[in-house]
C-alpha positions in Angstrom: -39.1 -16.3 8.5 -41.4 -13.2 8.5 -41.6 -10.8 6.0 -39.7 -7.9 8.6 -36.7 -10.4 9.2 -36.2 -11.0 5.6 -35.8 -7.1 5.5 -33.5 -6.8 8.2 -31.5 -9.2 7.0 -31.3 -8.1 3.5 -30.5 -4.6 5.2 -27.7 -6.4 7.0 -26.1 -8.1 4.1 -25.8 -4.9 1.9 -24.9 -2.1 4.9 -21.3 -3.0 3.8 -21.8 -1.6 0.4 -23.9 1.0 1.3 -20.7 2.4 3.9 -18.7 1.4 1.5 -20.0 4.1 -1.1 -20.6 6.5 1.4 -17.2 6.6 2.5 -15.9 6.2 -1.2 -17.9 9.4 -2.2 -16.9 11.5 1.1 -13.2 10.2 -0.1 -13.8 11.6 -3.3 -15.1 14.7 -2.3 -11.9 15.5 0.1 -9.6 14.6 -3.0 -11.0 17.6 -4.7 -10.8 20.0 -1.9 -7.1 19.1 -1.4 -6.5 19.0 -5.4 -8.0 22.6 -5.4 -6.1 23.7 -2.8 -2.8 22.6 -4.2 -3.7 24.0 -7.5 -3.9 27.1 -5.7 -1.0 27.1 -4.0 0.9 26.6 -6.9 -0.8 29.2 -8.9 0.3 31.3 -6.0 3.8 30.4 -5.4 6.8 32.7 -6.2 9.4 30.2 -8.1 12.7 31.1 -7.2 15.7 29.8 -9.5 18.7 32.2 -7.9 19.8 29.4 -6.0 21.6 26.4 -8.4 23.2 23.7 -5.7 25.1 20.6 -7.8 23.1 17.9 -8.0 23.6 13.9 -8.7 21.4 12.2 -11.1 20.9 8.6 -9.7 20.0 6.3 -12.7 19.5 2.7 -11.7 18.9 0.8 -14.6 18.2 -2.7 -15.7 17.1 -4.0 -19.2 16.2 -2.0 -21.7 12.4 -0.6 -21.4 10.6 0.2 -24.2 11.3 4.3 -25.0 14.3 3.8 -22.6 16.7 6.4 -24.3 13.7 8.8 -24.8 13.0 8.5 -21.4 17.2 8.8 -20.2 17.7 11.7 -22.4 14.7 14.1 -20.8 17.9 13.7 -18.2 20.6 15.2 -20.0 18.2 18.0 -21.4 18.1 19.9 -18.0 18.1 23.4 -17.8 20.2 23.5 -14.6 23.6 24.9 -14.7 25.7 22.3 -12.3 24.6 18.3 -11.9 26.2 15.0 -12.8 24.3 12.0 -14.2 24.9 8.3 -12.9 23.9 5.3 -14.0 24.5 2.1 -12.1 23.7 -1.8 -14.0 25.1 -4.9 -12.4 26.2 -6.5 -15.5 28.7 -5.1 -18.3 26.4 -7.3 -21.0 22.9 -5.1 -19.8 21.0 -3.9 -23.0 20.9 -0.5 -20.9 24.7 -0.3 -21.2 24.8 0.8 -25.2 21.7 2.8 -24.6 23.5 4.9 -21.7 26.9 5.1 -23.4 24.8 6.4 -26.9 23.3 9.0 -24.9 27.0 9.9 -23.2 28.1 10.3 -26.4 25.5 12.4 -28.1 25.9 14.7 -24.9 29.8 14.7 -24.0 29.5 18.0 -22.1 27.4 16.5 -19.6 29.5 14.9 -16.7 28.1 11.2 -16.7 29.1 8.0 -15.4 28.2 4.2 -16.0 29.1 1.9 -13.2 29.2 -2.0 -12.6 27.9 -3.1 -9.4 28.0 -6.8 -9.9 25.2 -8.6 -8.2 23.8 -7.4 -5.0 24.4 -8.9 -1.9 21.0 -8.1 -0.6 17.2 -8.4 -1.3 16.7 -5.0 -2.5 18.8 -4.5 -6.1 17.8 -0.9 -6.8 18.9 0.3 -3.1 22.3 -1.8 -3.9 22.5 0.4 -7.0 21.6 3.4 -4.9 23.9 3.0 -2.7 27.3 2.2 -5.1 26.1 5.5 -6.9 26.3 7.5 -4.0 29.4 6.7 -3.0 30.1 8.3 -6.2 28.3 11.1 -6.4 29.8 14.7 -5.9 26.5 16.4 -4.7 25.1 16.9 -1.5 21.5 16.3 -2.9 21.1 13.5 -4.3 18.0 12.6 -6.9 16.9 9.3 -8.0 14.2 8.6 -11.0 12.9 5.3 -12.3 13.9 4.0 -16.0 10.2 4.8 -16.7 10.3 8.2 -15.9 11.0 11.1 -18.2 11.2 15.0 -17.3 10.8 18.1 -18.4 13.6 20.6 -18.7 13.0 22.4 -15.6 12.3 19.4 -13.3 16.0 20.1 -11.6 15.0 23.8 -11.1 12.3 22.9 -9.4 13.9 20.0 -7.2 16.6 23.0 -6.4 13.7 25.5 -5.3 12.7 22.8 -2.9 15.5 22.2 -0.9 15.7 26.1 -0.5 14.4 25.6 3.2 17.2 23.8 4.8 14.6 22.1 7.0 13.5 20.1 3.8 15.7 16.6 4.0 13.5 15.3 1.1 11.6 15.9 -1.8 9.9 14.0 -4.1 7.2 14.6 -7.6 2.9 14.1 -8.4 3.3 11.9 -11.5 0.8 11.6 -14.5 0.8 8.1 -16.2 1.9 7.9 -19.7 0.3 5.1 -21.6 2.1 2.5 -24.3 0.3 0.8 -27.0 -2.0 -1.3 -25.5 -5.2 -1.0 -23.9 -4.0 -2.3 -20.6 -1.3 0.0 -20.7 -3.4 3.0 -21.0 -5.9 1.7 -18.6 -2.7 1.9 -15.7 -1.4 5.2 -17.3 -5.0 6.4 -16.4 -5.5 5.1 -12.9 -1.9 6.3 -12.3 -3.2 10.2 -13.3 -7.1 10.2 -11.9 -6.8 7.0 -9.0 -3.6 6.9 -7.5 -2.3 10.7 -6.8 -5.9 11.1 -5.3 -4.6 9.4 -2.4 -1.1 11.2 -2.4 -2.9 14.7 -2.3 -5.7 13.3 0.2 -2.3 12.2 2.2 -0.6 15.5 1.9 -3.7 17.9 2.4 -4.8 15.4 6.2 -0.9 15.5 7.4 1.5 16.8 4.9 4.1 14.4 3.4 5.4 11.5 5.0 6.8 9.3 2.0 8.3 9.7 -1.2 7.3 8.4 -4.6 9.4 6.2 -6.8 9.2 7.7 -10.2 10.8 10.9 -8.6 12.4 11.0 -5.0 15.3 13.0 -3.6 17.8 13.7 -0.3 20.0 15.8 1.0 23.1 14.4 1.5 23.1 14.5 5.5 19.2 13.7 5.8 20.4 9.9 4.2 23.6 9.8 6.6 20.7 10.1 9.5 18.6 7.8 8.3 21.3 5.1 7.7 21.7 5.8 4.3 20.5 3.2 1.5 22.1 0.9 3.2 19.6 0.8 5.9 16.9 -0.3 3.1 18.5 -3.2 1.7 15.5 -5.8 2.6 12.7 -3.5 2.3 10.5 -3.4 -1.1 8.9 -0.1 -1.1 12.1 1.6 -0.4 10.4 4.6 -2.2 7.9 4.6 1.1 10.3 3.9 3.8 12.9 7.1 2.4 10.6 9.8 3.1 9.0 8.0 6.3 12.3 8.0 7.9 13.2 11.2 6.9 10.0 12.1 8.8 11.0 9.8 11.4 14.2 11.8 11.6 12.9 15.7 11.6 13.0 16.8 8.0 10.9 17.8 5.9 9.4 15.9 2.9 8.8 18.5 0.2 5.5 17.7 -2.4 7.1 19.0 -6.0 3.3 20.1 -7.7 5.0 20.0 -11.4 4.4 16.2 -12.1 6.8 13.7 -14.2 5.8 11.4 -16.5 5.8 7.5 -14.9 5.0 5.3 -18.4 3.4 2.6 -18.1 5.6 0.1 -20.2 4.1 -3.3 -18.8 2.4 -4.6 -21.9 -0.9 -6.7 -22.1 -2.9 -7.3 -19.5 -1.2 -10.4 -17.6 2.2 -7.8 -17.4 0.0 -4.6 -16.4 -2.0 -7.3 -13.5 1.2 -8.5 -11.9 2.7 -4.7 -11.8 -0.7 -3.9 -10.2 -0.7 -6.8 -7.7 3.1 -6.4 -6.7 2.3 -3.0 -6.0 -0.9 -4.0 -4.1 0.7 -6.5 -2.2 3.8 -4.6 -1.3 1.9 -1.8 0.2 -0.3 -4.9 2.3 2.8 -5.9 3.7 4.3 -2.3 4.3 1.3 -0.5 6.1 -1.4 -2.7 6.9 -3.6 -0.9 8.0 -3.6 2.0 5.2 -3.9 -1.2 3.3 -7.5 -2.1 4.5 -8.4 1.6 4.6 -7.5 1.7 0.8 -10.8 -0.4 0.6 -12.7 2.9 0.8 -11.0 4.9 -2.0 -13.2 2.6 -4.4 -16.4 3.9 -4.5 -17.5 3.7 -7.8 -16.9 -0.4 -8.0 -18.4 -0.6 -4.4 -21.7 1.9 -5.6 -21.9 -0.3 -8.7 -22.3 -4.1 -7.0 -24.9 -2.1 -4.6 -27.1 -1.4 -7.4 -26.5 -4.7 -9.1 -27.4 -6.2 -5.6 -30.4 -3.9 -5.2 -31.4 -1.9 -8.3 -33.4 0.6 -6.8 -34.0 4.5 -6.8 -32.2 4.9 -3.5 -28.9 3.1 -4.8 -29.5 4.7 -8.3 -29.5 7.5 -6.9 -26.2 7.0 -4.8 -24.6 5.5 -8.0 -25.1 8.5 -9.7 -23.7 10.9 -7.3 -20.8 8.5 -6.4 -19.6 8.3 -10.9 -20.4 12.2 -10.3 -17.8 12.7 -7.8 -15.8 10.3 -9.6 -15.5 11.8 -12.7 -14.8 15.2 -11.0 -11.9 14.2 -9.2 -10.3 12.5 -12.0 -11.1 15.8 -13.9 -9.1 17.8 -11.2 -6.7 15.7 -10.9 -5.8 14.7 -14.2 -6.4 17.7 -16.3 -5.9 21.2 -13.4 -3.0 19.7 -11.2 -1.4 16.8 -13.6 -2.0 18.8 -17.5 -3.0 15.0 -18.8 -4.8 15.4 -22.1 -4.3 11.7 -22.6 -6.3 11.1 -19.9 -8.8 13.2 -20.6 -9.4 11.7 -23.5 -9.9 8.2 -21.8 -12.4 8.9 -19.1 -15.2 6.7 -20.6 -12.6 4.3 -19.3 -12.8 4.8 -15.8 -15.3 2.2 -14.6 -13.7 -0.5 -16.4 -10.1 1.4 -14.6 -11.6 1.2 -11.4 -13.0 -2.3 -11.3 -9.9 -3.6 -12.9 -8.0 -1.6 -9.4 -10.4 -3.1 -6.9 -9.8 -6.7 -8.7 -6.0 -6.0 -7.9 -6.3 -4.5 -4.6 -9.0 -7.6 -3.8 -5.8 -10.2 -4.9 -3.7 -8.1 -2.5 -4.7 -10.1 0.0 -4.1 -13.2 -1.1 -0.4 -14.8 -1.4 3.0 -13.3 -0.4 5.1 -13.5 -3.6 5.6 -11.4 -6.2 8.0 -11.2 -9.9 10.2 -8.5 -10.0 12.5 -7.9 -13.2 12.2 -11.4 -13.8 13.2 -12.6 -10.2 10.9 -14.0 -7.8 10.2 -12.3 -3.9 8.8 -13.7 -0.8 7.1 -10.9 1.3 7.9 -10.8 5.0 6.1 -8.6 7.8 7.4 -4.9 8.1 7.5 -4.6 4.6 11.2 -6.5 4.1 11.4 -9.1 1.3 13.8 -12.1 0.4 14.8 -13.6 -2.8 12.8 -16.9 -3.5 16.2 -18.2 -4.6 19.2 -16.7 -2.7 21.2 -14.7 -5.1 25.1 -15.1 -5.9 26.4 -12.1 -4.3 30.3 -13.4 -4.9 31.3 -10.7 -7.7 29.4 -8.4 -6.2 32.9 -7.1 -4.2 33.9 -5.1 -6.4 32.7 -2.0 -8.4 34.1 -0.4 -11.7 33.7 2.9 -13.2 33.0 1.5 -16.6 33.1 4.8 -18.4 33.6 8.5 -17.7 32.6 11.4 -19.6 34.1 15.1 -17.9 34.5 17.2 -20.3 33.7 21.0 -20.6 30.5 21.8 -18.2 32.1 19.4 -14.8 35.3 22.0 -15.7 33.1 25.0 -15.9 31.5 23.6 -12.6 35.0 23.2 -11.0 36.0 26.8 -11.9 33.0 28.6 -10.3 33.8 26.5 -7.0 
């Protein structure tokens, strides 16, 4: 072979990387454009409070988390002058049942509710749970928040200044990652802060918002009724995704809440904090495939990084460099100006090993079409629906009971302005 083909074909073999850093860099760059302009705009914005609609607290719960109370009772320190809390387990034996009835106790003049479900009849548990607490509920707009996710005291003012334009049918929050213990734990706290709300803001500065998040997601009242209500999500996994795409779908507006929540990162070790990072990967293969493949290009620094290995010369030295520059610029934007993460901050010598830890995941989303879930184990179908592995016992799942009530002084107050 002459000296020129052995060129091209060398050229050939690493054109893949080389695009694939290119675009990872021009990625990077247009995740701190639209992390700028956000910044601005909420520098900008005039926060009005006037309005106070009642809202429902939709707390589906399972086990008990590590920091679980700590977490529930950022809930029941809100700031907001009418709102009910619900939570929703399937059995009365839960470990979150003592935790949400200690936290009832401690704060008796918030309205709260535990309810039994049973076992649900379909794939999806948490819609099931959704769905029993919103039959409920007393609001008309209705918020749901992971087990993992803690507030602060204003989040409910700020999901009430939101819904302000009655063209908004939902809503939903930026998240920072709050690490546990562990250096696995810390490494997913970080990509959640500096990787994955790059592509939220990217998403919401191309087209605006067309999903929700799960950490922090909410809906008017009549926006669910038009979208079938939970209901209609039983057998999809990313219900999170498939809320705010179909309230889209339907004509409202999904509202981008700037003031992030914390989402902790409570899978501990690194086989727990792989298989949360491969479910996710694998759900969102199955959910949008295309995005999926497209996410491919959001890795720049692991793709710049084997281009150098594979060819350590100025040219992809050079590239390298400006790709970690960009890098490390975007997670500054990101996690310290929009999300206020000092944790992060103080863990960005971590990023490469972040980054090539995400590709690994995303790399593994390709393969297989199973995942664990709270200890149960899915088979992923096309559309993004799912199916339980082993069909569930769905025979006491007929009927629901109000376990315990607490009503006492502020759901009076409430009635009395009505």
């Amino acid at each position: 072979m002459a000296y020129g083909a052995r060129d091209l074909l060398y050229f050939i073999l690493l054109s893949p990387f080389l695009a694939a850093s290119a675009g990872g860099l021009v990625y990077y760059l247009l995740a701190i454009v639209a992390t700028q302009k956000l910044c601005e705009a909420r520098e900008t914005a005039e926060f009005e409070d006037a309005a106070s609609p009642a809202i429902s607290l939709l707390k589906p719960l399972r086990g008990a988390d590590p920091d679980l109370e700590r977490h529930l009772e950022s809930f029941f320190l809100q700031g907001y002058p009418s709102f009910e809390i619900l939570f929703a387990v399937r059995r009365a034996d839960d470990p979150a049942v003592a935790v949400a009835e200690r936290l009832m106790a401690r704060y008796p003049h918030i309205p709260a509710r535990l309810i039994l479900t049973g076992e649900p009849p379909y794939a999806n548990a948490k819609v099931y749970s959704m769905e029993k607490m919103a039959e409920a509920a007393g609001a008309d707009i209705l918020v749901i928040t992971d087990s993992d996710t803690s507030v602060s005291k204003d989040y409910l003012q700020h999901v009430a200044a939101a819904f302000a334009p009655e063209q908004v049918g939902a809503a939903t929050s930026l998240y920072r990652g709050a690490p546990g213990a562990d250096l696995w734990s810390k490494l997913e706290a970080l990509g959640m802060s500096t990787e994955f709300m790059a592509g939220v803001v990217v998403a919401n500065h191309l087209e605006g918002m067309k999903f929700t998040l799960g950490p922090s997601m909410a809906v008017r009242r009549d926006c669910l009724r038009a979208i079938g209500g939970f209901a209609a999500m039983a057998d999809y996994l990313a219900d999170d995704f498939v809320l705010g795409q179909w309230a889209f779908d339907a004509g409202y507006q999904v509202a981008l809440l700037s003031q992030p929540v914390n989402h902790h990162a409570t899978a501990l070790g690194f086989t727990g904090s792989f298989k949360h990072r491969l479910r996710w990967n694998r759900s969102s293969r199955f959910s949008r495939p295309a995005g999926y493949i497209g996410q491919g290009f959001t890795y720049g620094l692991p793709w710049a990084l084997w281009l150098f290995l594979a060819a350590p010369f100025w040219w992809s030295g050079s590239l390298l460099l400006a790709v970690a520059a960009a890098r490390f610029w975007m997670a500054y934007e990101l996690g310290l100006r929009l999300l206020d993460d000092r944790e992060a901050l103080r863990r960005f010598w971590l990023i490469p090993l972040q980054d090539m830890l995400s590709f690994a995941t995303w790399i593994g989303g390709f393969v297989g079409r199973e995942i664990v879930w709270r200890n149960e184990r899915y088979r992923l179908l096309e559309g993004g629906r799912f199916e339980p592995v082993i069909p569930r016992d769905s025979t006491k799942s007929d009927r629901v009971t109000s376990v315990h009530i607490v009503q006492p002084q502020r759901a009076q107050r409430n009635a009395e302005n009505d």
